[in-house]
C-alpha positions as CSV (number, residue, x, y, z in Angstrom):
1,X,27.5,46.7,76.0
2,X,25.0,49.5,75.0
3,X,26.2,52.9,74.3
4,X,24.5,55.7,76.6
5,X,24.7,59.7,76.1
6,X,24.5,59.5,80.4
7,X,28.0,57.6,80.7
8,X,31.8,58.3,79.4
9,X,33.8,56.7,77.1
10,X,37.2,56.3,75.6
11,X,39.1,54.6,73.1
12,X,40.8,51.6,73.4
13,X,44.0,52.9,73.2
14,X,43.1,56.0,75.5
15,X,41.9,58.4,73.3
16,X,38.9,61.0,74.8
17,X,35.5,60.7,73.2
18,X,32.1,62.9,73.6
19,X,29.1,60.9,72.3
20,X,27.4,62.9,70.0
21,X,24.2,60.3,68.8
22,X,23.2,57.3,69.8
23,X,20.7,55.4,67.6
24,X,21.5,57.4,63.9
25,X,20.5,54.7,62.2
26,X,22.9,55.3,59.7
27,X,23.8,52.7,56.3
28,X,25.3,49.2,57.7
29,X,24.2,49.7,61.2
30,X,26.4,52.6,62.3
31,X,24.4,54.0,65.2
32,X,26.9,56.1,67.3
33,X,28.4,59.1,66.3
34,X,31.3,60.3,68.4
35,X,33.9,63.3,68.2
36,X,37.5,61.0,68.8
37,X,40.4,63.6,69.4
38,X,38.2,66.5,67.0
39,X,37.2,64.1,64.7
40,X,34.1,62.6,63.8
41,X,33.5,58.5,63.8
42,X,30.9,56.5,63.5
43,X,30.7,53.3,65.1
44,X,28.3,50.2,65.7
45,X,25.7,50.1,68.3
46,X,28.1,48.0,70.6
47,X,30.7,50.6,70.4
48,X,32.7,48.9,68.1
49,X,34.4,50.9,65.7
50,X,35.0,47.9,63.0
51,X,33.6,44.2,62.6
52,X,35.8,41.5,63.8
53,X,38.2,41.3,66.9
54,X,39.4,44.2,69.1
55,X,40.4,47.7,67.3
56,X,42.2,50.8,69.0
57,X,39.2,53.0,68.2
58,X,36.6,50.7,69.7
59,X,34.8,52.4,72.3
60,X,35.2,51.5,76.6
61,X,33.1,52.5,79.2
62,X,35.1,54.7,81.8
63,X,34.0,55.0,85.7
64,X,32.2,58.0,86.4
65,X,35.1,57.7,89.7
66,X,38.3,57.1,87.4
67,X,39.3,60.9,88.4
68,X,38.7,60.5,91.9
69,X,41.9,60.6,93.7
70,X,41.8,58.2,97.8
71,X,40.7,60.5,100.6
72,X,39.2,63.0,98.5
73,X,36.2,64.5,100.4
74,X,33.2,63.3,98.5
75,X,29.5,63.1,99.2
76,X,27.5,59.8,99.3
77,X,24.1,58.5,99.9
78,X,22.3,55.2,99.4
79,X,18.6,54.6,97.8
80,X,17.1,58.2,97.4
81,X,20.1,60.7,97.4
82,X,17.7,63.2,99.7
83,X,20.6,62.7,102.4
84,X,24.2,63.4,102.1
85,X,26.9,62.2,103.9
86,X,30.4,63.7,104.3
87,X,32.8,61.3,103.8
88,X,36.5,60.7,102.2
89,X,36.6,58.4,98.8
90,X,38.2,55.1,99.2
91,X,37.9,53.4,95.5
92,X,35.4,51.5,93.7
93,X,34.4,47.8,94.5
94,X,34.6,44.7,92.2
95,X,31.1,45.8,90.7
96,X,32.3,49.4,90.0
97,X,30.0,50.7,92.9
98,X,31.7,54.1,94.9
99,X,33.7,53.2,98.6
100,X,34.4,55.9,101.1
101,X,35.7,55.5,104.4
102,X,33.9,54.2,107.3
103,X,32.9,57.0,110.4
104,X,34.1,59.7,107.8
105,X,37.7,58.7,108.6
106,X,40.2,58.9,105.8
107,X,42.7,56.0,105.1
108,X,45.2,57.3,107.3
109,X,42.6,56.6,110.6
110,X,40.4,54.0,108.9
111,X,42.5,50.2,109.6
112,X,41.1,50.1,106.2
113,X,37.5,49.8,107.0
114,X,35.4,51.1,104.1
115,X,31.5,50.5,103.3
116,X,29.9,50.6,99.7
117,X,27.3,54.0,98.5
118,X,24.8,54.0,96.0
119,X,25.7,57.4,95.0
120,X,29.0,59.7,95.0
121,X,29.6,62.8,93.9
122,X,32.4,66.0,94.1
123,X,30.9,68.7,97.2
124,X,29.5,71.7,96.1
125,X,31.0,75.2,96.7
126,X,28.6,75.1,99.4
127,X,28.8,71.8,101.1
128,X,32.5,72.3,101.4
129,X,32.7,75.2,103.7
């Protein structure tokens, strides 16, 4: 796994982090330096925090959807993101990829039919009115 400024992380054990530097190129191959629960760590360019097996503090990649609650009104759009569609969120697929429910239904109306987006966000102000 390589460690990107553009995605979110936590620890291990569920602790918030806020990437600070990637590629510091600090002593031993320390090239992230993150802000752990107002502290500062350093950690390898993997995202691990210590050589050897699994640690607490080791960094995990976190879905940009993990806050995303079912049938939330969301916005999608495949290849170009020049057009939106209104839709309800339905999940994530087995390759992390954003769902919402077909014909803008919600799961309520849907019989659990669902299709895959290239791209979901939260409505603006705007866009929900």
């Amino acid at each position: 796994m390589k460690i990107s400024m553009n995605k979110k992380y936590r620890t291990r054990d569920g602790r918030d982090v806020e990437i600070l530097k990637v590629d510091a190129g600090l002593k031993g191959d320390l090239d992230i330096i993150a802000i752990v629960n107002g502290d500062i760590y350093t950690y390898y360019s993997d995202g691990k925090y210590g050589l050897g097996g699994e640690l607490p503090l080791d960094l995990i990649e976190v879905s940009p959807y993990e806050d995303f609650e079912i049938d939330e009104p969301v916005m999608v759009s495949d290849f170009d993101c020049l057009f939106w569609n209104k839709r309800y969120f339905a999940g994530i697929n087995d390759r992390g990829k954003p769902m919402a429910w077909s014909n803008g239904k919600t799961s309520w109306l849907s019989n659990g039919e669902k299709r895959t987006w290239s791209y979901c966000r939260r409505p603006t102000e705007e866009e929900s009115k």
